[in-house]
N, C-alpha and C positions, 0 to 999 in steps of 0.2 A: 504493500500500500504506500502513495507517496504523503506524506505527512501535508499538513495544512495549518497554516496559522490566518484566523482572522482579527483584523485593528477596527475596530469603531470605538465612536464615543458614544455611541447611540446602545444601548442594554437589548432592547426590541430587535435592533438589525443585529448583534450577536445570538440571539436564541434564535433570531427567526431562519439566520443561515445555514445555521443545522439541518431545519427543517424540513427548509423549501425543494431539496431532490436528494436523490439518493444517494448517494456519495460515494458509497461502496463499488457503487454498478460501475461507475467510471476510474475505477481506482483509488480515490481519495481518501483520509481519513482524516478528519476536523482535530487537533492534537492538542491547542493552543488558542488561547485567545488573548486582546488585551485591547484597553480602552483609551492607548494614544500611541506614539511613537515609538517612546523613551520606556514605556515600558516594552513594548514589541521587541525596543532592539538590543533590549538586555535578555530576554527570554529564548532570543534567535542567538546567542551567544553561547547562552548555556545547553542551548537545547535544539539546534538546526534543524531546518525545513527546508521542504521541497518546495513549497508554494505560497505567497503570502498576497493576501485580498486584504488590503486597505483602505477606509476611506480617505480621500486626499484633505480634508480641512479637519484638524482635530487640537486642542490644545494639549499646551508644554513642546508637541511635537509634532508637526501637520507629517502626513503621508508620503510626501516632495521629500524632507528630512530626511523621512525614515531611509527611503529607497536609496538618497546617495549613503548614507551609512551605512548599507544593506551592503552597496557595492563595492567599500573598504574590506571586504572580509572576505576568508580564503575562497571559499564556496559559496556567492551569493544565490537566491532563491528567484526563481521566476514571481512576477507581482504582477496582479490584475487590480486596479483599482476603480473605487466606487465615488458616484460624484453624485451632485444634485445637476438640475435643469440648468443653472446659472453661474457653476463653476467650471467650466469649460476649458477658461484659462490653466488650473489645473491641472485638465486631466492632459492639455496639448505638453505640458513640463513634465509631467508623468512618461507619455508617450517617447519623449526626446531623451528619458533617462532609462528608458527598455525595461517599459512595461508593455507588456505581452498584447493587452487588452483593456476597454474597461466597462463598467456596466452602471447603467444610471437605475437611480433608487427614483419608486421601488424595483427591486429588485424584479426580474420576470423570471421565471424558471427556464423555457424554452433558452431565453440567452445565456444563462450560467451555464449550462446543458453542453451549448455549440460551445462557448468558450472551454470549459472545463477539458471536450474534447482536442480541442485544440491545444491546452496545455498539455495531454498527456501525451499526443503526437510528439511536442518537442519534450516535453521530459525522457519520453524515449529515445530520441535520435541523440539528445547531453549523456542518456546512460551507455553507446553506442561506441561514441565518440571518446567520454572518458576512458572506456575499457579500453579502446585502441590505444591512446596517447600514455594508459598507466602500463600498459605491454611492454610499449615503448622503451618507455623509461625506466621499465625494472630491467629489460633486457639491457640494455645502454648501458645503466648503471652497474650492471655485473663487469661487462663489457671494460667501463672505465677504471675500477679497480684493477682487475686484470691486464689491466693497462694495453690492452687492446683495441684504444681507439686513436685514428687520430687528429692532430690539431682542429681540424675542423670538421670531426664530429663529436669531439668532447664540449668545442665552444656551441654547437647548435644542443648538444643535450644541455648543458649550462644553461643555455638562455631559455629550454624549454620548461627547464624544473625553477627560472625564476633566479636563478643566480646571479650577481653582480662580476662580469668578468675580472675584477679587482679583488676579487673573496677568497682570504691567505692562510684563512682558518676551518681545517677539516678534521672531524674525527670520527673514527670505526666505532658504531656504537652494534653489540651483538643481542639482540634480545634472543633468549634459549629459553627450549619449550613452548612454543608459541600454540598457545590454543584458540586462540580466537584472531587468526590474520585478518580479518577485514575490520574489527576494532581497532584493532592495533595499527593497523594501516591509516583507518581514517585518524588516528590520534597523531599519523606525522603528518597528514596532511593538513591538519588544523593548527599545528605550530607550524604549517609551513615550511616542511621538510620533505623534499617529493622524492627526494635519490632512495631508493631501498630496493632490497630485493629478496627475495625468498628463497633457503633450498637446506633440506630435509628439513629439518624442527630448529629453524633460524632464522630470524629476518633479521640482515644485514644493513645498517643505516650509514649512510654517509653524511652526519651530520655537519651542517653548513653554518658557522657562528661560533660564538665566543662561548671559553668555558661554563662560564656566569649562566649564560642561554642553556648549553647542555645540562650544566646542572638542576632547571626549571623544570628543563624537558622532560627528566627523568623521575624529578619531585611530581609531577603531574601524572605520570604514569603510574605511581605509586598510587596518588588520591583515587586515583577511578579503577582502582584495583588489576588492573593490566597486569602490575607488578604484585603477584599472592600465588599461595600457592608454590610450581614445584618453578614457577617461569620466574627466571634474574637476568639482569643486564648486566654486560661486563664491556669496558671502553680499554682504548686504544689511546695510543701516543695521540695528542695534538699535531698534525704535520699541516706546514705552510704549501706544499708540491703535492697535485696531483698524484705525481711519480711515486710518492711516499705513502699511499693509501693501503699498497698492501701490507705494510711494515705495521701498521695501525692495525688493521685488520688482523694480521699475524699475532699479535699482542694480545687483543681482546679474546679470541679465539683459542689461543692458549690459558688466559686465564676462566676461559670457558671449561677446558679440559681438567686444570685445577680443580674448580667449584666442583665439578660432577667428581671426581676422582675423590675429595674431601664429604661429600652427601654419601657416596657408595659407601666409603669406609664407617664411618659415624655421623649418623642425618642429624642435621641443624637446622632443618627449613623453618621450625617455628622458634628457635633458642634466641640470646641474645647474639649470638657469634653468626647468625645471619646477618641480623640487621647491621653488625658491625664490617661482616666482609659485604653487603654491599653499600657501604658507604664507600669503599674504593671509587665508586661514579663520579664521587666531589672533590677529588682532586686529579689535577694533570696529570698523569704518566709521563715519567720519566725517559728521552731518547735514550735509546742503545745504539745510535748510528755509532758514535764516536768507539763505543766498546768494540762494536763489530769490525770496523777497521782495524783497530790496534789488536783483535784476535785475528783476524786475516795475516796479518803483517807477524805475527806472534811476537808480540812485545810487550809482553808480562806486564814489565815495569809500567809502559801508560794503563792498563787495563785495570792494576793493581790503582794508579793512583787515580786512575774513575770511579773506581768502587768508592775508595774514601769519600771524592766530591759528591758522589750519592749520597752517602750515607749522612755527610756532614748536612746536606740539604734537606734529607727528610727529618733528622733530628732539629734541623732550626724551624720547620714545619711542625711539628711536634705531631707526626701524623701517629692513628692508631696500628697497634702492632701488626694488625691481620693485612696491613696495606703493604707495610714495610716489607713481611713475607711474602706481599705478591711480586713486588720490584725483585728479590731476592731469585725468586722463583722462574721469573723472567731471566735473568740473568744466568742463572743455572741453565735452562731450555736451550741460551744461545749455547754456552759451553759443550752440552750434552749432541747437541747436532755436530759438534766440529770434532769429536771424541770416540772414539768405540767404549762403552760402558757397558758391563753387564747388568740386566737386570737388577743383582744384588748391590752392584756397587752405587747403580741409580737410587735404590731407594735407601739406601746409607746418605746418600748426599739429602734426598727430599728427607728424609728425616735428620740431617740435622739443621736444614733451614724450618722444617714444621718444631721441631721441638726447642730452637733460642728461646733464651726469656726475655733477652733486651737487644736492643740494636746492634751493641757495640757485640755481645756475643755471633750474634746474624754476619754483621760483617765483616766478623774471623773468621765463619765457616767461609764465606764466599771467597775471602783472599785465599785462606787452605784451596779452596777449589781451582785459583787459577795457580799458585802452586804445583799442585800435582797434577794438573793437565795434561795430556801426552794427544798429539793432533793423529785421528784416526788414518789408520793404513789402509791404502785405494786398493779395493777387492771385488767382486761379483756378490751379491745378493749373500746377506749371512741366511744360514741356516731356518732364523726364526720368519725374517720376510721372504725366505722363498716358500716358507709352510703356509704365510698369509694371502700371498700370490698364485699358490695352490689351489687355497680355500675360495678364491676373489673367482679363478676360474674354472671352479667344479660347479659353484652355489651363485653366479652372478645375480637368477633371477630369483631369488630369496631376498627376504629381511634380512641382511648383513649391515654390521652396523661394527666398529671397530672395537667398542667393549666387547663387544658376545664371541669377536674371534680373540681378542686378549683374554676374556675366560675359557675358554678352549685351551689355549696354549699355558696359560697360569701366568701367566704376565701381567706387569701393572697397563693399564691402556693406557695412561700419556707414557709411559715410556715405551711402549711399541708406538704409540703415532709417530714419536719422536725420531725413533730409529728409523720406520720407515720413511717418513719424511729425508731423512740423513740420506739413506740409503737409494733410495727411487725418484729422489730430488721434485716430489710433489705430495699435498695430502690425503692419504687414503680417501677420504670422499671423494675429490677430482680420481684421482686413478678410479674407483670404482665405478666411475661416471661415465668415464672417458671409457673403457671394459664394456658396459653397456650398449654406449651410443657407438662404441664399433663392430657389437653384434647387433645394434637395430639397424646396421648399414649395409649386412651382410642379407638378413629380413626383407629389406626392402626391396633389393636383387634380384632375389633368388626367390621371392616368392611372390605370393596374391593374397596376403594376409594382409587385413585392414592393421592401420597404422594403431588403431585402440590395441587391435590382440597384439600386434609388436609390442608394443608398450609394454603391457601385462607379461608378455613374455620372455621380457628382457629385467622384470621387476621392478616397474613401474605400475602403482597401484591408480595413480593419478597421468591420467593420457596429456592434460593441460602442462603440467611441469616437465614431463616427456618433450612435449613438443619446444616447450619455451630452453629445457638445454641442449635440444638438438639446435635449434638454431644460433644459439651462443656460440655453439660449439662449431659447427657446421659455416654457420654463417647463411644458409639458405633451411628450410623447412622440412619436414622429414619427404610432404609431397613433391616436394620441387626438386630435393636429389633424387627420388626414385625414378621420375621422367626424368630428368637427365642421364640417370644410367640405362633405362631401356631405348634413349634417342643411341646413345654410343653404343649399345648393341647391337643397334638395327645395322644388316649387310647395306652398302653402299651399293646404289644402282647405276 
């Protein structure tokens, strides 16, 4: 149903609009009312509509008001407005400010009727429209992290989601566990955040503003309860370069693997030591470019004296411990990817960053850590990711998921993502994905199997996310490569 708010000042013409047709038959449903502007346009704030019928002369706020401040806001509402015989003036100011329609009092039924149909005709070609252009841009936006676009088609996705080509402030924000995506979605489109993107149980934000704002964004998400439950948000470095998005994204992601790694072992979802670990959202994250260079280059000595300027900043911050351990933890991650670690020896290290009591203890394990380093030996596939790679292509079209093959194996799962990652130089979800969409390409070929059963039978439950990373991936459609592989079949005459 598309929602409805009526404005009059008149009591009579709000009870009698109920009345007068049926509402339902044509889609509508009456959700809101209010008896000037100023109230109207505090109610469309808290509470958005699809349609809004106002009379045009009302005090505190006439109708004319309301509409341009209707049209300050992320999603404004189509408006048909109500006039008498002698306000005419008006309804022509109305008209020039894209209002749909308007209908003079009394009211006639037969004309709420035609017009009503006529709103739903373009309500439907805006719902049409939007789903194309929000395609668009979640495709785009995967696209631009992966840094797959370029210069001039990151600036047309920029200027599509509303961005100021001058905008130096970006950060990966990971909401995990997502149960309700089109709330959640509409709650970034309402703070005006359009870059996101969806894939398995995560919608990925590429938050656009200042920490200040990111902080809000996240506080908001909490009030309307997005944030309860088993669903947490975890952020990424601030970076000023595009170029830098997946280095954010890399961060938040891992401290994604964290959080679930620390719930599996001892659940905290309702303790204090949630609320504590996700207060991480309100402060910056800390770059690791600088440390990754100076481990590239193996030079202990700077790596060693970045830690201290770390640690010396978080302590002048006076941030809470569970933060300090995630900096920590990051830190270790970089290490551990550049290392051969056994299992046993990984969680000797994550326990001794999970079990410091104070900073200065945290940032001995870590200097120990870059201490004992030893830069891992170039080899083919260790033992444990070719048993994963095994599993990836015995069981593609199953629920696989990298904990259920980590409990298989008895491995901790961020330290098998971690390895793999080391090892295959991408993250098991891309490689599982990437396994898929190159047996859905095989499908397409080689058979006459509709692109839904492809899907399903590559272990895709969802044919829509199917088709949206075949095309990321692909760059054309799952139908548009399958004719182009039967056009280069076809013999030459």
């Amino acid at each position: 149903m598309h929602r409805v708010m009526i404005v009059d000042d008149e009591y009579m013409i709000l009870k009698g609009m109920a009345k007068i047709v049926d509402w339902g038959q044509y889609g509508f449903e009456i959700v809101q009312t209010a008896r000037n502007g100023k109230q109207a346009l505090t109610a469309f704030k808290q509470a958005p509509v699809d349609l809004v019928i106002t009379d045009v002369r009302m005090p505190e706020m006439t109708g004319i008001d309301l509409m341009r401040g209707l049209e300050t806001l992320p999603q404004p509402p189509i408006v048909i407005v109500l006039s008498g015989y002698q306000e005419f003036d008006y309804v022509k100011q109305a008209l020039r400010l894209g209002a749909v329609d308007y209908l003079v009092k009394p009211i006639d039924a037969h004309e709420l009727e035609r017009v009503l149909k006529q709103v739903q005709a373009r309500l439907e070609q805006r719902q049409q429209a939007d789903a194309t252009q929000r395609y668009y841009l979640e495709m785009q936006t995967e696209r631009l992290v992966a840094q797959e676009l370029n210069a001039a088609q990151t600036a047309q996705l920029l200027a599509s989601a509303g961005v100021a080509p001058d905008q130096t402030k970006f950060t990966m924000v990971c909401y995990n566990q997502v149960t309700n995506l089109e709330a959640l979605a509409q709650a970034c489109r309402e703070q005006r955040q359009k870059l996101y993107y969806s894939s398995q149980n995560q919608l990925m934000i590429v938050f656009v503003g200042s920490h200040t704002l990111l902080n809000q964004f996240v506080r908001q998400l909490e009030a309307t309860q997005l944030i309860s439950g088993k669903a947490f948000v975890t952020v990424g470095q601030r970076v000023s370069q595009l170029a830098k998005l997946a280095d954010s994204l890399e961060q938040a992601q891992t401290l994604a693997e964290l959080y679930q790694f620390y719930e599996d072992r001892a659940p905290f979802l309702s303790g204090a030591r949630r609320v504590e670990w996700l207060r991480q959202a309100e402060i910056p994250k800390i770059s690791l470019d600088a440390f990754k260079q100076a481990l590239a280059a193996d030079d202990r000595d700077e790596m060693t004296a970045l830690v201290h300027a770390m640690f010396a900043k978080l302590s002048a911050e006076h941030v809470a411990p569970s933060y300090a351990r995630q900096v920590a933890f990051l830190i270790l991650n970089v290490l551990s990817n550049h290392q051969t670690l056994s299992n046993q020896d990984y969680e000797q290290q994550l326990a001794a960053v999970d079990d410091a009591p104070t900073l200065a203890v945290l940032e001995d394990a870590i200097v120990t850590m870059i201490a004992t380093y030893e830069p891992k030996q170039q080899y083919v596939f260790s033992q444990n990711i070719n048993r994963v790679v095994d599993i990836v292509a015995k069981e593609y079209a199953q629920d696989l998921s990298l904990t259920q093959i980590a409990e298989r194996l008895h491995l901790n799962p961020v330290y098998l993502g971690q390895l793999f990652k080391k090892e295959v130089h991408t993250s098991f979800s891309k490689y599982l994905n990437q396994y898929r969409i190159d047996q859905a390409k095989q499908l397409l070929v080689n058979t006459d199997d509709s692109i839904t059963n492809i899907a399903l039978a590559i272990g895709y439950t969802n044919s829509g996310y199917f088709y949206k990373n075949f095309r990321v991936i692909c760059d054309i459609s799952p139908k548009e490569y399958r004719q182009q592989a039967l056009r280069h079949k076809q013999p030459a005459h």
